[in-house]
PyMOL CGO cylinders between C-alpha atoms (Angstrom):
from pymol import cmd
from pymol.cgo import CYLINDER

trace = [
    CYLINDER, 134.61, 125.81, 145.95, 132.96, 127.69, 148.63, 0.3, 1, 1, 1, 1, 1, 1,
    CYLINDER, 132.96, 127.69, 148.63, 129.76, 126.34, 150.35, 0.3, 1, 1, 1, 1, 1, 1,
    CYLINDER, 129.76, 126.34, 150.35, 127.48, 129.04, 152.17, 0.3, 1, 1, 1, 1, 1, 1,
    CYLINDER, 127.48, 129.04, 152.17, 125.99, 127.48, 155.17, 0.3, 1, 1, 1, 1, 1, 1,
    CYLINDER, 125.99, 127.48, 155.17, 122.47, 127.05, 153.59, 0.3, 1, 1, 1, 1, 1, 1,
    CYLINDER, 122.47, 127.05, 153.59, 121.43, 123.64, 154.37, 0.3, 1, 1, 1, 1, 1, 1,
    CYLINDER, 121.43, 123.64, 154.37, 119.61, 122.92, 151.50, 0.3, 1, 1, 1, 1, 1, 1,
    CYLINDER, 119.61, 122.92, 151.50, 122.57, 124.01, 149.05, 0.3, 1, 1, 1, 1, 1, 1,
    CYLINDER, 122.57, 124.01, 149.05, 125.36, 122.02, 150.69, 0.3, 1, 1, 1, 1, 1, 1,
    CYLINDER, 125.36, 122.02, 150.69, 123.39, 118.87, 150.76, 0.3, 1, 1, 1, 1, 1, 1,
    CYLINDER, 123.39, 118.87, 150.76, 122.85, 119.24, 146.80, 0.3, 1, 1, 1, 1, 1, 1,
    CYLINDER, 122.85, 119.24, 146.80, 126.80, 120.03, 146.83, 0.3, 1, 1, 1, 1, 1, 1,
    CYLINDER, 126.80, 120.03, 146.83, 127.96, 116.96, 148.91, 0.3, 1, 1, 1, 1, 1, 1,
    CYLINDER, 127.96, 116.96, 148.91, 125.20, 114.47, 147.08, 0.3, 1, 1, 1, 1, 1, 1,
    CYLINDER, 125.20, 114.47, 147.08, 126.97, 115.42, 144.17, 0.3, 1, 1, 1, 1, 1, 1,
    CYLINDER, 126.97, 115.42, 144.17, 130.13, 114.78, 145.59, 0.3, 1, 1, 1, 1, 1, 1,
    CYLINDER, 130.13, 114.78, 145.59, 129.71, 111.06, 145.15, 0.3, 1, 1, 1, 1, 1, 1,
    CYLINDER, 129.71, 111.06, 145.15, 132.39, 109.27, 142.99, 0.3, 1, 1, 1, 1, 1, 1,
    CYLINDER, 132.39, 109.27, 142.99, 133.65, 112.67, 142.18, 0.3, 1, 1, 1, 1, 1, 1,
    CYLINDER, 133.65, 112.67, 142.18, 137.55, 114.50, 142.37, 0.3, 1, 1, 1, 1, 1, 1,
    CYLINDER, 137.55, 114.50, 142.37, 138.27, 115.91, 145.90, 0.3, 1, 1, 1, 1, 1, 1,
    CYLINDER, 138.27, 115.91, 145.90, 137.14, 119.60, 146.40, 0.3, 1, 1, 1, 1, 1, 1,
    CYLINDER, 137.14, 119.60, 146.40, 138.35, 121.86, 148.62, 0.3, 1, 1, 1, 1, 1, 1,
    CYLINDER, 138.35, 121.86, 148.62, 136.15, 123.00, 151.00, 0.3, 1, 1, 1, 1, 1, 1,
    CYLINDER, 136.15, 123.00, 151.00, 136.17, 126.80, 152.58, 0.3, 1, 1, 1, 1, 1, 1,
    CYLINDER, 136.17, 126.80, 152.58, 133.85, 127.68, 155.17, 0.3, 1, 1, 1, 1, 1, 1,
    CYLINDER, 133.85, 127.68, 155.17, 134.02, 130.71, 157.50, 0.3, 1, 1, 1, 1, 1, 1,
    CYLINDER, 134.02, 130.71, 157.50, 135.76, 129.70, 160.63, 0.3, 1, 1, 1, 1, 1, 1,
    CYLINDER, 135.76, 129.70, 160.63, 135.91, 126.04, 159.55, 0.3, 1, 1, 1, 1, 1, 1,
    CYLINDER, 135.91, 126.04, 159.55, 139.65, 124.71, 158.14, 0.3, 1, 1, 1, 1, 1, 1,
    CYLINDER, 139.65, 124.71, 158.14, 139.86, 125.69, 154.14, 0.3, 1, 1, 1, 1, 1, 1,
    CYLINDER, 139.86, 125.69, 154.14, 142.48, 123.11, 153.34, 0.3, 1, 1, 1, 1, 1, 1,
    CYLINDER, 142.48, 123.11, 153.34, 140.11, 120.05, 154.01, 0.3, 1, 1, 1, 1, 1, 1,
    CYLINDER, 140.11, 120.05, 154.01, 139.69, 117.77, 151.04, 0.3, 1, 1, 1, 1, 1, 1,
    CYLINDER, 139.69, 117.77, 151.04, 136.27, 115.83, 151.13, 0.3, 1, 1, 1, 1, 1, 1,
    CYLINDER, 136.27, 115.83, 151.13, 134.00, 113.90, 148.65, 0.3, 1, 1, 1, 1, 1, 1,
    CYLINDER, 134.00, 113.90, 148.65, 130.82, 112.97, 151.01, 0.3, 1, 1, 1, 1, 1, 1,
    CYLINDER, 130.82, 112.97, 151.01, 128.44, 114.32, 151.77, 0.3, 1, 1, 1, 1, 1, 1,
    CYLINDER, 128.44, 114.32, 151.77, 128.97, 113.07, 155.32, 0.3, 1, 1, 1, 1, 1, 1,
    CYLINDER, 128.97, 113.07, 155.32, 132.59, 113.77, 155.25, 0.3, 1, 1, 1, 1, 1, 1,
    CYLINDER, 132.59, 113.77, 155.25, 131.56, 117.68, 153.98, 0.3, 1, 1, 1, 1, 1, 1,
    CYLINDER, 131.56, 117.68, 153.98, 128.72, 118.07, 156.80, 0.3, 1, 1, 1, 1, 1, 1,
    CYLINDER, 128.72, 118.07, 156.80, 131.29, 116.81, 159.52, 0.3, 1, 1, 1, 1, 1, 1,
    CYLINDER, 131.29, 116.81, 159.52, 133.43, 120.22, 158.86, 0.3, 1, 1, 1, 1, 1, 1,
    CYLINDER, 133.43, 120.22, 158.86, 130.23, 122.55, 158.51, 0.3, 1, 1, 1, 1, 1, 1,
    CYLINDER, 130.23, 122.55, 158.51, 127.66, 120.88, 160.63, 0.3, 1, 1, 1, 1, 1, 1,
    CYLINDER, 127.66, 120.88, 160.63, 129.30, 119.21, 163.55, 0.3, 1, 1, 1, 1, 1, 1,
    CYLINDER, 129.30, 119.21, 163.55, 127.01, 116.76, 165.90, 0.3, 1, 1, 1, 1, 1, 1,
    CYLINDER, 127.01, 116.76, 165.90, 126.32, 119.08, 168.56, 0.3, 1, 1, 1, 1, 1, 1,
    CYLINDER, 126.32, 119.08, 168.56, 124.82, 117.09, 171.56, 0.3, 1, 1, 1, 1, 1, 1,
    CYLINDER, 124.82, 117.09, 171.56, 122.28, 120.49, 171.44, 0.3, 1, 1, 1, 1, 1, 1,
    CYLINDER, 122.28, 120.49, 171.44, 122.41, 123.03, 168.80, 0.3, 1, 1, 1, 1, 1, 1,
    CYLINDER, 122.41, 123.03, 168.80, 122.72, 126.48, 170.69, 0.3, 1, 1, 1, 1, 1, 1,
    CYLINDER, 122.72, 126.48, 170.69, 121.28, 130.00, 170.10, 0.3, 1, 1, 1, 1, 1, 1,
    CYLINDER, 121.28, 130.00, 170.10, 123.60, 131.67, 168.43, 0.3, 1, 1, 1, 1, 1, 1,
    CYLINDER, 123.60, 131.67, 168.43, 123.50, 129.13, 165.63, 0.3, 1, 1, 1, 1, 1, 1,
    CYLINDER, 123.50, 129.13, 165.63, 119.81, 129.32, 164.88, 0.3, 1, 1, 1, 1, 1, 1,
    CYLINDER, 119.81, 129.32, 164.88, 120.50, 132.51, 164.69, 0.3, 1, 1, 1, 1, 1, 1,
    CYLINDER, 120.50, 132.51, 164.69, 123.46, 132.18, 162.28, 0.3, 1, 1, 1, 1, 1, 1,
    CYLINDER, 123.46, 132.18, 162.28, 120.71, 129.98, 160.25, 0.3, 1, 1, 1, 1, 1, 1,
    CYLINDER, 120.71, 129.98, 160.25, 118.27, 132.48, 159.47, 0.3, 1, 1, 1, 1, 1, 1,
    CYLINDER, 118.27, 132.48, 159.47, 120.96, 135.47, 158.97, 0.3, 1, 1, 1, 1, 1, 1,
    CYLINDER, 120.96, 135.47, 158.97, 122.02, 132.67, 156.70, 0.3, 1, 1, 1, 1, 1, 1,
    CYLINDER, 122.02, 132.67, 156.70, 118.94, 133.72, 154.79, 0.3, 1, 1, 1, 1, 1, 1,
    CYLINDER, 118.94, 133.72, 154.79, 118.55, 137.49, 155.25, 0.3, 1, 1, 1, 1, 1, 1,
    CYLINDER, 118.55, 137.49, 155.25, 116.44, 137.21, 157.61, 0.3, 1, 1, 1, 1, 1, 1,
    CYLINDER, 116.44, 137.21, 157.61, 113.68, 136.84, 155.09, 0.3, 1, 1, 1, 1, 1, 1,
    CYLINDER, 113.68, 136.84, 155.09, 110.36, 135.41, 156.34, 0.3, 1, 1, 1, 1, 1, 1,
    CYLINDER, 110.36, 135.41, 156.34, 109.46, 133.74, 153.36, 0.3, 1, 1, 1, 1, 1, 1,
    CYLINDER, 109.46, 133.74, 153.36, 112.39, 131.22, 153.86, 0.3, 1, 1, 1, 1, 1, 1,
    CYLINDER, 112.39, 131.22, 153.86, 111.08, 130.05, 156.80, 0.3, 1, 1, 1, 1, 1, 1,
    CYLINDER, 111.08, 130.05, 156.80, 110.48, 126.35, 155.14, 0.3, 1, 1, 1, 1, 1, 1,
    CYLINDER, 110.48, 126.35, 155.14, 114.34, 126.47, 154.85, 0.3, 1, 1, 1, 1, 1, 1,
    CYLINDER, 114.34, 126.47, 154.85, 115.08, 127.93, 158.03, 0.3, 1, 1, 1, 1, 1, 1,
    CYLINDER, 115.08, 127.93, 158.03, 112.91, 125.05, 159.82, 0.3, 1, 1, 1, 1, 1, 1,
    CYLINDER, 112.91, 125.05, 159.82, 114.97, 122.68, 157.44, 0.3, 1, 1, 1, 1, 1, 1,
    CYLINDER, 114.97, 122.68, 157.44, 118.40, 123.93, 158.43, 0.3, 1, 1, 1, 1, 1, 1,
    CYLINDER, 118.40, 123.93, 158.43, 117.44, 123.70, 162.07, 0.3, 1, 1, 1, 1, 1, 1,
    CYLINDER, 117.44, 123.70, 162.07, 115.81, 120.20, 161.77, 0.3, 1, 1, 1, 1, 1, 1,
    CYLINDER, 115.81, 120.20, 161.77, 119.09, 119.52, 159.93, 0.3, 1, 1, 1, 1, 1, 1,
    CYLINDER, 119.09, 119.52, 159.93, 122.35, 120.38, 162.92, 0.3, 1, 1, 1, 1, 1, 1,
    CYLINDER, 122.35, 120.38, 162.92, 119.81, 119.33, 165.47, 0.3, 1, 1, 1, 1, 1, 1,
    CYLINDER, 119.81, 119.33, 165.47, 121.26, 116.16, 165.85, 0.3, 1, 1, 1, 1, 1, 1,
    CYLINDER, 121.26, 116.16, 165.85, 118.23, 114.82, 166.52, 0.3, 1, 1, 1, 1, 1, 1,
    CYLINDER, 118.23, 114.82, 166.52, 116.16, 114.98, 163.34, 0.3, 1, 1, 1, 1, 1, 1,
    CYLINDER, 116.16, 114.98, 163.34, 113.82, 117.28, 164.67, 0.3, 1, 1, 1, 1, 1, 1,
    CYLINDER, 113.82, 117.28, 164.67, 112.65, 121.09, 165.55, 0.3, 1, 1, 1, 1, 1, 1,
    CYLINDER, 112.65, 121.09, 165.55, 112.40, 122.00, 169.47, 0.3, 1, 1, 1, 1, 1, 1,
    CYLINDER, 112.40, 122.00, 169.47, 109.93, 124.27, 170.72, 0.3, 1, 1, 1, 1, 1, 1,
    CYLINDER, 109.93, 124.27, 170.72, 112.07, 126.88, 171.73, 0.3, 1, 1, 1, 1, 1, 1,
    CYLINDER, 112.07, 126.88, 171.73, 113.66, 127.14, 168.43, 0.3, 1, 1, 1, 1, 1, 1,
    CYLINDER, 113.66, 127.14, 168.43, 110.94, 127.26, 166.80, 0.3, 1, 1, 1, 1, 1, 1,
    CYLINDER, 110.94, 127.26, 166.80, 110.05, 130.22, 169.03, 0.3, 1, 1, 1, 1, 1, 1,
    CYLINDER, 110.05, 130.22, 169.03, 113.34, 131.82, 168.65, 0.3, 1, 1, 1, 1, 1, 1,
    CYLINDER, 113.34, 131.82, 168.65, 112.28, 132.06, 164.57, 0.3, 1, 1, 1, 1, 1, 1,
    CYLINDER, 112.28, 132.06, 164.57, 109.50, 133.21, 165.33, 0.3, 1, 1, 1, 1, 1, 1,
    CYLINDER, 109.50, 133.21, 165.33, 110.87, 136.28, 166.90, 0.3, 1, 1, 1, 1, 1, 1,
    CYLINDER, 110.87, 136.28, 166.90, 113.59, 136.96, 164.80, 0.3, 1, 1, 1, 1, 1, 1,
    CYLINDER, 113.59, 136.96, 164.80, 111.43, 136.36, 161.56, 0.3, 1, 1, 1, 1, 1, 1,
    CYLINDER, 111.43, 136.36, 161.56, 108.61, 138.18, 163.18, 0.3, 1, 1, 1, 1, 1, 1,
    CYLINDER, 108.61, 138.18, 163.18, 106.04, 135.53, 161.87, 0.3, 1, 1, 1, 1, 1, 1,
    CYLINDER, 106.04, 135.53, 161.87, 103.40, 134.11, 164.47, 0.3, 1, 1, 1, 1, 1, 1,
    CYLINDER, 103.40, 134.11, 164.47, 103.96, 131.29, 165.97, 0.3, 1, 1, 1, 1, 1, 1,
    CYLINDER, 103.96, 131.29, 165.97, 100.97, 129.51, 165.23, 0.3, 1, 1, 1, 1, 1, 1,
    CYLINDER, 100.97, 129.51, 165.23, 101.97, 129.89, 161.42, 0.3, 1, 1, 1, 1, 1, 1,
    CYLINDER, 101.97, 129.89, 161.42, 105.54, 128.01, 162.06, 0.3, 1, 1, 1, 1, 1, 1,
    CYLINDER, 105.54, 128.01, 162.06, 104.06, 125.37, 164.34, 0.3, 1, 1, 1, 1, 1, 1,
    CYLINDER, 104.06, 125.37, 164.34, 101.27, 124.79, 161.18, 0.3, 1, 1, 1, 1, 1, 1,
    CYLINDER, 101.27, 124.79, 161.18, 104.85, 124.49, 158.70, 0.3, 1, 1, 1, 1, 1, 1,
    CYLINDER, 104.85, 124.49, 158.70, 105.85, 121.84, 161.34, 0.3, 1, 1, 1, 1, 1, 1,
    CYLINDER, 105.85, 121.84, 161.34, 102.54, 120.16, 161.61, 0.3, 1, 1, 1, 1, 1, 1,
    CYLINDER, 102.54, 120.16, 161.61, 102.06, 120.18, 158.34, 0.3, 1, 1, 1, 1, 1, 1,
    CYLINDER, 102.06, 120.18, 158.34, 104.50, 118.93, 156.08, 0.3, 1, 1, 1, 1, 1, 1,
    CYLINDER, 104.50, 118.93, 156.08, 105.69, 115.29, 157.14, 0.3, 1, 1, 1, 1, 1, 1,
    CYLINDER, 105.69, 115.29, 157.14, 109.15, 116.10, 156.40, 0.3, 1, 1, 1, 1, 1, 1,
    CYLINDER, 109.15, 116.10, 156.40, 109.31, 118.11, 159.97, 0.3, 1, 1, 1, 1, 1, 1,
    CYLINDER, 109.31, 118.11, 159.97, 108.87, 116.66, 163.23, 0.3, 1, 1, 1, 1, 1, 1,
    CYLINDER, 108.87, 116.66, 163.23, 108.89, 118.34, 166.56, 0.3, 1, 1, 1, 1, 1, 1,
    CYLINDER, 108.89, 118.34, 166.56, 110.00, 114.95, 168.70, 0.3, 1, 1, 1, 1, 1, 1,
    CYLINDER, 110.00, 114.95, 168.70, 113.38, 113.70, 168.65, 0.3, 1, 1, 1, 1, 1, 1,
    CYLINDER, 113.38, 113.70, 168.65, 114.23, 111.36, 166.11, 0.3, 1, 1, 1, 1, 1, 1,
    CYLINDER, 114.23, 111.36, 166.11, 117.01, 108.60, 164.42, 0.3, 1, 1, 1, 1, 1, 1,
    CYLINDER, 117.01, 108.60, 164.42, 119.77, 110.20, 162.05, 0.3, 1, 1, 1, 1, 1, 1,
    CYLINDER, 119.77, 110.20, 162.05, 118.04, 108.39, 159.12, 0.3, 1, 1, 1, 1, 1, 1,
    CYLINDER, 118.04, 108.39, 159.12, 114.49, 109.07, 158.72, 0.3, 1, 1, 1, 1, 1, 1,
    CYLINDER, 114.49, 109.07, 158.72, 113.03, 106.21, 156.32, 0.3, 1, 1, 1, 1, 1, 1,
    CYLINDER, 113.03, 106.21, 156.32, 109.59, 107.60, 155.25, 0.3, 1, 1, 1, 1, 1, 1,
    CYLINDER, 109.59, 107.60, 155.25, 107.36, 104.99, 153.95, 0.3, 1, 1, 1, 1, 1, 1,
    CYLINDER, 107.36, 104.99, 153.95, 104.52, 105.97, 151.77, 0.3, 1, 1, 1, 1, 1, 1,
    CYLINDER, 104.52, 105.97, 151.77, 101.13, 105.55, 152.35, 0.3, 1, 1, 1, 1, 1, 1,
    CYLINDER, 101.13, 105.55, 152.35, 99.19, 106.61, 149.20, 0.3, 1, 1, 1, 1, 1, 1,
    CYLINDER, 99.19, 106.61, 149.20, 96.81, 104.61, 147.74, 0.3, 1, 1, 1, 1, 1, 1,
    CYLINDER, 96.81, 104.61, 147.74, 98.96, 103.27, 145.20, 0.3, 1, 1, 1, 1, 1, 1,
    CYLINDER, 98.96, 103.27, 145.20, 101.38, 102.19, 147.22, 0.3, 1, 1, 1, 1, 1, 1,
    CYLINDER, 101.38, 102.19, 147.22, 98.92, 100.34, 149.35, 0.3, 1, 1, 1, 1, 1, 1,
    CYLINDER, 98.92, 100.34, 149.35, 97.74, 98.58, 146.75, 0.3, 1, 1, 1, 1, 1, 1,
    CYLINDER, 97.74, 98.58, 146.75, 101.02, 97.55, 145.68, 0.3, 1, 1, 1, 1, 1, 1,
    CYLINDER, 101.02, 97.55, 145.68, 102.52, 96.30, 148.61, 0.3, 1, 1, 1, 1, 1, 1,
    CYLINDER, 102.52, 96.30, 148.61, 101.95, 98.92, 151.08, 0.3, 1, 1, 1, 1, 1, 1,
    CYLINDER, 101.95, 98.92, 151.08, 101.56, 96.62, 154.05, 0.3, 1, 1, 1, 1, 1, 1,
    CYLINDER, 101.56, 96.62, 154.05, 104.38, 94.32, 153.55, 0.3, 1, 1, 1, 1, 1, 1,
    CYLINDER, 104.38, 94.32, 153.55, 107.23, 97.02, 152.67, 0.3, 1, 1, 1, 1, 1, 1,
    CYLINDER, 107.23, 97.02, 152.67, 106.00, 98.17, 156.46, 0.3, 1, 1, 1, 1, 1, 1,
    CYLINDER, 106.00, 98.17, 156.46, 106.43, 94.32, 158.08, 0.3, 1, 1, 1, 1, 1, 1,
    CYLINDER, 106.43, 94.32, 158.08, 109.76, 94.36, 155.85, 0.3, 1, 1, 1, 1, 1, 1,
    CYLINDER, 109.76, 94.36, 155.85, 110.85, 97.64, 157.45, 0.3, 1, 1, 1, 1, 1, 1,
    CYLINDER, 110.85, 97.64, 157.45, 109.76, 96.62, 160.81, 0.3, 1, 1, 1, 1, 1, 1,
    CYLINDER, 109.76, 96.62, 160.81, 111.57, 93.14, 160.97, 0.3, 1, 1, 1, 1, 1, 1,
    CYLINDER, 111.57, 93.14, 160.97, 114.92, 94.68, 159.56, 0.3, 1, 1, 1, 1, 1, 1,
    CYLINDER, 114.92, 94.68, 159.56, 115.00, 97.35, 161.81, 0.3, 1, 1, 1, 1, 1, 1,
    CYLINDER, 115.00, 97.35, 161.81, 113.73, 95.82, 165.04, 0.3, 1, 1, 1, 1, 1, 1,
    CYLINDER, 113.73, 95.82, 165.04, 111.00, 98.59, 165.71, 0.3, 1, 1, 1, 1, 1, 1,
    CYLINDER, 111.00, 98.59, 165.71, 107.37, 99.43, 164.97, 0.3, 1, 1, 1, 1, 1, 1,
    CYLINDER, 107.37, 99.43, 164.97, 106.12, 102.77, 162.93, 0.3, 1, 1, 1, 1, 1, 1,
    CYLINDER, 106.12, 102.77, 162.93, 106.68, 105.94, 164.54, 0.3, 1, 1, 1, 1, 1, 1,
    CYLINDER, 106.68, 105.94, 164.54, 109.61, 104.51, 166.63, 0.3, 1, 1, 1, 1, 1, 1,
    CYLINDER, 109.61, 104.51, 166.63, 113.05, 104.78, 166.83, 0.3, 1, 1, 1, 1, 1, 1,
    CYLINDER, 113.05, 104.78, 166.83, 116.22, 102.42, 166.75, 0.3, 1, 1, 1, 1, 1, 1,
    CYLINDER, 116.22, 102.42, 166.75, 117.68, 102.23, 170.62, 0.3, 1, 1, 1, 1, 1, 1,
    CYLINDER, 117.68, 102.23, 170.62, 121.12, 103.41, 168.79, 0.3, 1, 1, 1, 1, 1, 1,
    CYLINDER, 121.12, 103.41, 168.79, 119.11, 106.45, 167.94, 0.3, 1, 1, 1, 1, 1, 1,
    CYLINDER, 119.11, 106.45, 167.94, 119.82, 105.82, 164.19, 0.3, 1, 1, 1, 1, 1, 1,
    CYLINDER, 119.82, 105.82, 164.19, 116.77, 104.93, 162.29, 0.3, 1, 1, 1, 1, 1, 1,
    CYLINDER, 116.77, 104.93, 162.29, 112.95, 106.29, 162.46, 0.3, 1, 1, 1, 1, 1, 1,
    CYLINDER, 112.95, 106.29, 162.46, 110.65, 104.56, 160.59, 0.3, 1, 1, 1, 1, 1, 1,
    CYLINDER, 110.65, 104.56, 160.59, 107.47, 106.85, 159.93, 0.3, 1, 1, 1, 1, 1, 1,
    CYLINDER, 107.47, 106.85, 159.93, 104.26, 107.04, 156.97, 0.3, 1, 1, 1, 1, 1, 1,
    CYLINDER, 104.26, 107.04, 156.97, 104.78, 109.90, 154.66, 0.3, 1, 1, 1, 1, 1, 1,
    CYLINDER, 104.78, 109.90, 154.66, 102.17, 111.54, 151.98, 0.3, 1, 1, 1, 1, 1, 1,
    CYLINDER, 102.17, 111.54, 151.98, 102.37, 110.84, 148.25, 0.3, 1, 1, 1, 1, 1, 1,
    CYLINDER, 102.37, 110.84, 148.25, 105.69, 111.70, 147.50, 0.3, 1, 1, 1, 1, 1, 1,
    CYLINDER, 105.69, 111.70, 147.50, 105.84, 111.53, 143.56, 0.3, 1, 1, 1, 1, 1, 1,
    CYLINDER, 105.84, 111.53, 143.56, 106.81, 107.89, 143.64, 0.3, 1, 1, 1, 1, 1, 1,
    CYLINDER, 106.81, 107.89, 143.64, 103.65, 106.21, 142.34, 0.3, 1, 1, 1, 1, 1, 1,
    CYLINDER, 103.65, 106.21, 142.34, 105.81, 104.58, 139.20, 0.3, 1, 1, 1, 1, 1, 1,
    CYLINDER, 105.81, 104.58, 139.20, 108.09, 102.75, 140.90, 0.3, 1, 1, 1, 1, 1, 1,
    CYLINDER, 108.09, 102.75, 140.90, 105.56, 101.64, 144.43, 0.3, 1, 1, 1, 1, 1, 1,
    CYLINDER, 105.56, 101.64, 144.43, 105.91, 100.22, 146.71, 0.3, 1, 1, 1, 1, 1, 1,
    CYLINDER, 105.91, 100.22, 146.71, 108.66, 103.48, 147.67, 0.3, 1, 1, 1, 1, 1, 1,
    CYLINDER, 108.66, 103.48, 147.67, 109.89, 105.22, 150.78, 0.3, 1, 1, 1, 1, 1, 1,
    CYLINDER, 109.89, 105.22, 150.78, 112.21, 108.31, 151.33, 0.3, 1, 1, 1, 1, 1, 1,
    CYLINDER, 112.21, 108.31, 151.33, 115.21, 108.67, 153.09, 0.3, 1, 1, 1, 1, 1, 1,
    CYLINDER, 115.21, 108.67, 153.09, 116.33, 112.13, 152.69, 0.3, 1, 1, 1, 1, 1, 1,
    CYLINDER, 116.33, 112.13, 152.69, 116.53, 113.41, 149.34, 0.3, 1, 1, 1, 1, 1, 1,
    CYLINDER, 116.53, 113.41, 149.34, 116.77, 109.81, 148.25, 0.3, 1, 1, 1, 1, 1, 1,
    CYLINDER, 116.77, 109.81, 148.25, 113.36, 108.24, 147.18, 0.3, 1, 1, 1, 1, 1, 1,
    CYLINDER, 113.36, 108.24, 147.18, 113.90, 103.96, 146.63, 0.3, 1, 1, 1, 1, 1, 1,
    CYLINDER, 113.90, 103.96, 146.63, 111.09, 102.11, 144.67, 0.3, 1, 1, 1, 1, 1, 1,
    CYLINDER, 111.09, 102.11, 144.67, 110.24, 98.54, 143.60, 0.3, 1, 1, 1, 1, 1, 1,
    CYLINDER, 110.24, 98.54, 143.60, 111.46, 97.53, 146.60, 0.3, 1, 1, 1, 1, 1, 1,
    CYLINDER, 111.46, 97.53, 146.60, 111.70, 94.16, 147.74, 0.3, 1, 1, 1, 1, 1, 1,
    CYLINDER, 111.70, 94.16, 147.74, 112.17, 92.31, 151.56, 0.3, 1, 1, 1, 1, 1, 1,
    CYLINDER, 112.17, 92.31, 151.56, 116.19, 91.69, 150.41, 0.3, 1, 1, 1, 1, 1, 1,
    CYLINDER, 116.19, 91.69, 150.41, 116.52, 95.77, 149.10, 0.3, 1, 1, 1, 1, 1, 1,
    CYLINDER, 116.52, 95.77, 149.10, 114.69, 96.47, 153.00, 0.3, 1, 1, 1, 1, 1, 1,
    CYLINDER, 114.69, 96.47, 153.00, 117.50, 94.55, 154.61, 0.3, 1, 1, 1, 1, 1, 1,
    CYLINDER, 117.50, 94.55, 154.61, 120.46, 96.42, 152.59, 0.3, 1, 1, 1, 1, 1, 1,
    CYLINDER, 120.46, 96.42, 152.59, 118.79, 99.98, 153.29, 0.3, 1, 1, 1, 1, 1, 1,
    CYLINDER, 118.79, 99.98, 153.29, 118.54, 99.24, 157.00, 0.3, 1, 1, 1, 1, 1, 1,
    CYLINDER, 118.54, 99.24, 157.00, 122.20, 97.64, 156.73, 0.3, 1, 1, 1, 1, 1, 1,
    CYLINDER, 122.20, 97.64, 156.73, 123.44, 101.02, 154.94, 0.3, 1, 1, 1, 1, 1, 1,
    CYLINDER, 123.44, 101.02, 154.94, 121.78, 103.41, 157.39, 0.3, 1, 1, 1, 1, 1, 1,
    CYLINDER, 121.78, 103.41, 157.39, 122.72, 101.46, 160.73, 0.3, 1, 1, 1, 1, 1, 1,
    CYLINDER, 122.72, 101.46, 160.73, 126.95, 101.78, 159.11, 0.3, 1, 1, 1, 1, 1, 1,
    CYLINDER, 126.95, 101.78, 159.11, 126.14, 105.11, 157.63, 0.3, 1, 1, 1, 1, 1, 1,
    CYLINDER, 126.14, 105.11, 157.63, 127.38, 103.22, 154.17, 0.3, 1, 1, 1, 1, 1, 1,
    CYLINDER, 127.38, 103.22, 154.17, 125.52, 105.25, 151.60, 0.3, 1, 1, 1, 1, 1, 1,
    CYLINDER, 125.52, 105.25, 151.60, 128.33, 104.77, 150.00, 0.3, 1, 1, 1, 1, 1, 1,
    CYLINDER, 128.33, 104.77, 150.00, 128.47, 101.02, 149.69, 0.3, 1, 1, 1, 1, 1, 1,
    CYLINDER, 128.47, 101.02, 149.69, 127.90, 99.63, 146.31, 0.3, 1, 1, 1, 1, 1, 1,
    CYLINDER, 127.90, 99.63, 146.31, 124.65, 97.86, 147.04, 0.3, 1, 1, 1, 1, 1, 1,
    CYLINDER, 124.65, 97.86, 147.04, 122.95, 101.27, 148.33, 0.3, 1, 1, 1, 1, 1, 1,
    CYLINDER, 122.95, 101.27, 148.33, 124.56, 102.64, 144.80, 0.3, 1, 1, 1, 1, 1, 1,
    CYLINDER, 124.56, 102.64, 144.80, 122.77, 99.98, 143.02, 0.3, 1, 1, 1, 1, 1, 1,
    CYLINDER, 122.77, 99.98, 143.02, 119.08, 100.87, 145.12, 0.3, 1, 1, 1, 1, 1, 1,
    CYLINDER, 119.08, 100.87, 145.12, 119.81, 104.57, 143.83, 0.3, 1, 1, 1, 1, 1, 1,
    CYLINDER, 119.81, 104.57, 143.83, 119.93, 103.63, 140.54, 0.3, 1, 1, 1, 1, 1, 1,
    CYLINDER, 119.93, 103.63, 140.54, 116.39, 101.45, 140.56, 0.3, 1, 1, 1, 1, 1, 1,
]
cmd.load_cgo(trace, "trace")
């Protein structure tokens, strides 16, 4: 199986991944005999922890995608996404600006705009807690205490570990199963103080694979 280096696409691959045979992932200038079946295990060979992502991989980024403007949503994604840091830094953002040729007012109003992108540093796991109206008036408050106790910071903060962000999010299509937050791709509902405690668990062992995060996934 052969995974492009589009952000976007290998996260849908590895989530899949889960429970599932071994592939064999084959990557340009990444090992091809490599056997993994998480997503973590997968974005460990193609996205390695940089302590800074560097120009020539931005750049690699948004040849990943022709170089087409309208991807830019993905671009800022993929960026976001090696960055280590959970976040978009100015001069990148400038950088696909350039090579794009979009203004740079229009990227910084993608990055201001949708809560999904920050342009601050932030934890490996970003647990978005939503703050419709529905979910306020289902719990809203106390799934933010519940977050907050478990994972020893206020909103808008960050673990001292550098592993968990809490942060408010927009309606994210969740009103069924509120109080909800996101982490991810992964949207968790009905959630109670004892499901808060296992999510922060999970995230602080990076053990989305444990059982009891299974279970969350599936309610």
């Amino acid at each position: 199986m052969f995974l492009p280096h589009g952000g976007r696409f290998l996260y849908r691959i590895g989530h899949n991944l889960k429970n599932a045979e071994p592939v064999k992932v084959q990557v340009d200038g990444f090992p091809s005999d490599q056997y993994n079946t998480t997503l973590e295990e997968i974005n460990a060979i193609v996205y390695p922890k940089y302590m800074s992502i560097t120009k020539d991989q931005v750049i690699k980024i948004i040849e990943s995608y022709q170089n087409d403007p309208q991807q830019l949503v993905a671009v800022l994604l993929d960026i976001q996404k090696v960055s280590g840091k959970n976040y978009v830094d100015k001069k990148w953002a400038e950088l696909a600006s350039a090579v794009l040729n979009i203004p740079l007012s229009k990227v910084f109003d993608i990055l201001t705009f949708y809560a999904m992108f920050s342009t601050n540093p932030r934890g490996e796991y970003v647990i978005e807690i939503c703050s419709s109206t529905p979910c306020h008036f289902t719990g809203g408050k106390e799934t933010v205490r519940w977050f907050e106790s478990a994972a020893g910071i206020k909103m808008g903060e960050t673990t001292a570990d550098g592993k968990i962000s809490l942060a408010y999010s927009s309606c994210f299509g969740a009103c069924d199963i509120a109080p909800a937050v996101k982490i991810g791709d992964d949207v968790f509902g009905n959630l109670t103080e004892e499901k808060v405690k296992i999510l922060i668990d999970c995230c602080r062992e990076n053990a989305y694979e444990r059982k009891e995060f299974q279970s969350l996934c599936q309610n």
